[in-house]
Every structure is written in structure tokens, then in C-alpha cells.
N, C-alpha and C positions, 0 to 999 in steps of 0.2 A: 651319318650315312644318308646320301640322298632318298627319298620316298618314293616310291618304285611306281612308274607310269606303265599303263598299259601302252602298246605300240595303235598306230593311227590303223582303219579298215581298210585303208588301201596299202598300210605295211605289212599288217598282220597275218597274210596268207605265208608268206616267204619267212618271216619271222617264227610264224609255230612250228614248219617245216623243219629252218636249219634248226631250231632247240629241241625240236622233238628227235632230230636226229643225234644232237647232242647227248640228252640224256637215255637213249635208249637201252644202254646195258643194264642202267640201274632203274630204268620205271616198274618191272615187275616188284624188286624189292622194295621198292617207296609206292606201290599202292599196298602192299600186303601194311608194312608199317602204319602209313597212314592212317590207313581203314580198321586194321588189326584184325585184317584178314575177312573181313566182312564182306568186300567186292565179290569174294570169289561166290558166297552165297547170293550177292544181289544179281551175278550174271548168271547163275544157275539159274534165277527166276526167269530171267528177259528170254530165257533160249525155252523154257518150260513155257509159259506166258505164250509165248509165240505160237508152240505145235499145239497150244490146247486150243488157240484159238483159230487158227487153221489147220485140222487134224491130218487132212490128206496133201498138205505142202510139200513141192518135189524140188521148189527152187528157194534159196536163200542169199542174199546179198549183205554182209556184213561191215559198212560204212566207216571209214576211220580206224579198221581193225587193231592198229598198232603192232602188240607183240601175237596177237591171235588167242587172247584169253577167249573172246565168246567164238569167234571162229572156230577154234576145237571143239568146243561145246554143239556148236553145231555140226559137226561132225560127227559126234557120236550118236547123233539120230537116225537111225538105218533107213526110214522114210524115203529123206534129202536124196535128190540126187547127181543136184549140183550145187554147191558151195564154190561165194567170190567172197573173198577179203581183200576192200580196196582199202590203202591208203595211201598218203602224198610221201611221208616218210622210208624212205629206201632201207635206212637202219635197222627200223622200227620192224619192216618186214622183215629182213636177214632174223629177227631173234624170232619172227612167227615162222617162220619156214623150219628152222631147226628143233618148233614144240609142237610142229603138228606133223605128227606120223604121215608119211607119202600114204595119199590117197587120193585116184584118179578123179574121183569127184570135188577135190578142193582144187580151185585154183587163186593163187594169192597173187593180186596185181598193183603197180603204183597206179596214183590216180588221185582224182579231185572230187571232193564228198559235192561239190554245186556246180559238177559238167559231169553227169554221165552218160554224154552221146555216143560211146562205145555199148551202151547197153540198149537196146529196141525199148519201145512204149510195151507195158505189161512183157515184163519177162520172169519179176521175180514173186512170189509166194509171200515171198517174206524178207522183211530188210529191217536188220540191227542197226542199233549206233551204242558205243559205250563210252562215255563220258569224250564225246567227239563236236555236238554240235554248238556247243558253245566257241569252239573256236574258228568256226569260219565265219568267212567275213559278212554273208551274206543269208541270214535265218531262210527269211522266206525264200528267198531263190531253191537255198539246198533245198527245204522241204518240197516244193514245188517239182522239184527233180527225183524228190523221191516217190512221189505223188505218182509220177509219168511213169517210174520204172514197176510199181507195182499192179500186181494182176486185180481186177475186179475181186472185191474178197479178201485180196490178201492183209498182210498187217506191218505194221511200224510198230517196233518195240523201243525205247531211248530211254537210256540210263543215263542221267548226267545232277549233276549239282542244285539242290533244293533249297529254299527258305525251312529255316528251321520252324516247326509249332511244336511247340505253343511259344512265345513271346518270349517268356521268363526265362527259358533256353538260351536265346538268341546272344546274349553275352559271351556265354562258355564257349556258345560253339564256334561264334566267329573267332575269339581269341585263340582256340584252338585252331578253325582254320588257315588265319593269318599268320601269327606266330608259329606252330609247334608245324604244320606242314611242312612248310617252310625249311624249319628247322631240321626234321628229320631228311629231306631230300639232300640240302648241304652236305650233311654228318656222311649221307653215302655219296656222293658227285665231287662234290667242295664248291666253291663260291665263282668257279668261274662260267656258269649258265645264269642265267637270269630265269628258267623255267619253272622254277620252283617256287619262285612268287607271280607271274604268270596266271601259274594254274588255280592258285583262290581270289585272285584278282580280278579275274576273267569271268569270275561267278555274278561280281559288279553289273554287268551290263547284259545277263541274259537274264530274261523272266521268269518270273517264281512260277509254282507249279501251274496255278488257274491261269494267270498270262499266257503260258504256252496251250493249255488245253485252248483255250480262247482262240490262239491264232492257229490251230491244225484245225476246230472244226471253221473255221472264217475261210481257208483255204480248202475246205471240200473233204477233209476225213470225218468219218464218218464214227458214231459209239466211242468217242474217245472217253476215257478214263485215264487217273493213275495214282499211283501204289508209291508212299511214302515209306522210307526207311531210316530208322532212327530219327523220329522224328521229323523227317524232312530236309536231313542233312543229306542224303541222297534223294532221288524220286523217280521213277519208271513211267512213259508214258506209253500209252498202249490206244491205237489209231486201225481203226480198218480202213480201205479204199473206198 
């Protein structure tokens, strides 16, 4: 079996698009797998994390939402009193629309995480991303655009893919990520998406945790920190404006 190429950055928008449309019946049950269930804890943090660090936030924007795991989550904070979940995936929203209870305050729309000219300069409090920005094409542009849509104050919260610590780790956990991710996404899809080696593939070419704190505060955020998970097999960044 050939060895599995990432797609080029000027394929790769339309490329994570149709595959994320592809697998979207099955990405809740292949993160629960994956992760073994741990996601759900780490996006409890990013939406926690969030209101404690903007306590009186009314607006929230939730970047790449997919099936609307943190988007509900944001929802349940009586606070909020407008909720967006954008993503580019059409599918991926159909399974968010039908997990998050009709509320006039959510509104879920298609859209591109590195153009949000439908959104004004300072509109939103608070802007999620869950394991999102690794796959666009262009880091600093989206961040830059997230940069513009947030309020004085407000905060970026991004959950996405970590370098493991300590070191000695680092074997297991890739061969886990490579291999058995992989593996269990198949077991539920079958072999004909490519998105499932994709998604620890794509871990290749974004920066480990200090690289990204590096390039949010070089871009103008402000108290960045972040919060590793298992080791660093996930990791949460947390950015104010």
C-alpha cells in the first residue's frame, strides 16, 4: 500500500471539505474511540476556560464547529447570548443542527474559518476552534481573522493536536496515532475516505505547543498560555485580544 501524502495548500481547503463531508456520520463515534472519550472532557475545559476568562461574555463564535460538540457546550451557558458555529462542511452541520436543541440564540452557518467578512471587527467575546486549525490552509491568515472578529478583552480558546512530553512517550504515542487512529476510523467508515490518515498526518506540519504560543503572541494576542492533555497528546491554547 502506497504511503499516504498529505494534499498540497492550495488543494487542501476543498480536500478537507469533501472528506469531512465524507466522514461525518461517523466522526462523533471515531472521536469518542479515538480519544476514549476524553474529548468530551477536553471540550468541557475550552468552553469552561473561556467564561472564566471572560466572565461577563454575550457573544461567542465557534470556528470549524463540525458536528457542534463545543457549540452545544456553549449553549448551555445562560450568560451567551448569541452563539455562531461556522464551518465549511454542509454535512458536518446537518449532524450539528439535529444535537443542538432549537435555540434562538444559536445560529449554525457554512463558512470559511480564514474569511470571516460576514462577521464586523470586534463582534464576538469569545471564539472556539476544536481540533480545526490545523487544517486550513493558511495559520496566520485564519488567526489574524480571528484576531479582527474578537472584542478588546475577549479570548481564543483552540483545542487541537500536541507534541507528546516527555520524550519517552513519543514512540507509543505516535504509533498509536498513526496506526490504531487510523485503524479504528476504517473499522467504522471502511477504506474508501482517505480522512482518517489525514487527520494524524496533518499533526506533521502544525506546530507544537511553544511554536503556536510563539506565533499568537508575534501576532498581537495577548497572556497566552496552554494546558496540555495527556501528556501533550492534545493541548488547549488560551489567547486574549
Amino acid at each position: 500500500m502506497n504511503q499516504y501524502q498529505l494534499p498540497s495548500q492550495e488543494k487542501k481547503p476543498e480536500y478537507v471539505r469533501t472528506n469531512f463531508d465524507g466522514i461525518a456520520k461517523a466522526y462523533d463515534k471515531f472521536n469518542d474511540w479515538n480519544s476514549f472519550f476524553l474529548h468530551r472532557i477536553w471540550k468541557d475545559w475550552v468552553v469552561k476556560e473561556a467564561q472564566k476568562s471572560v466572565p461577563f461574555a454575550k457573544s461567542a463564535l465557534d470556528l470549524c464547529c463540525g458536528t457542534g460538540d463545543i457549540t452545544l457546550r456553549l449553549s448551555k451557558e445562560p450568560n451567551l447570548e448569541q452563539i455562531v458555529g461556522l464551518d465549511f462542511s454542509e454535512k458536518m452541520l446537518d449532524f450539528a443542527i439535529h444535537k443542538i436543541p432549537q435555540d434562538p440564540r444559536v445560529n449554525l452557518l457554512v463558512g470559511d474559518a480564514m474569511d470571516l467578512s460576514q462577521f464586523s471587527t470586534a463582534s464576538f467575546d469569545i471564539v472556539t476552534m476544536g481540533f480545526g486549525l490545523r487544517n486550513v490552509s493558511d495559520l496566520k491568515k485564519c488567526l489574524m481573522e480571528i484576531k479582527r472578529v474578537l472584542k478588546k478583552g475577549g479570548v481564543f480558546v483552540n483545542l487541537d493536536v500536541g507534541r507528546v512530553r516527555p520524550k519517552f512517550l513519543k514512540f507509543f504515542a505516535d504509533f498509536y496515532f498513526f496506526k490504531m487512529v487510523p485503524l479504528f476510523g476504517y473499522l467504522l467508515y471502511g477504506r474508501e475516505n482517505e480522512m482518517f490518515d489525514y487527520l494524524p498526518h496533518s499533526s506533521k506540519t502544525y506546530p507544537d505547543q511553544e511554536s503556536l504560543a510563539k506565533i499568537l503572541e508575534e501576532l498581537g494576542f495577548q497572556e497566552v498560555r496552554f494546558q496540555n492533555f495527556v501528556f501533550g497528546n492534545a493541548v488547549a491554547h488560551v489567547a486574549k485580544n
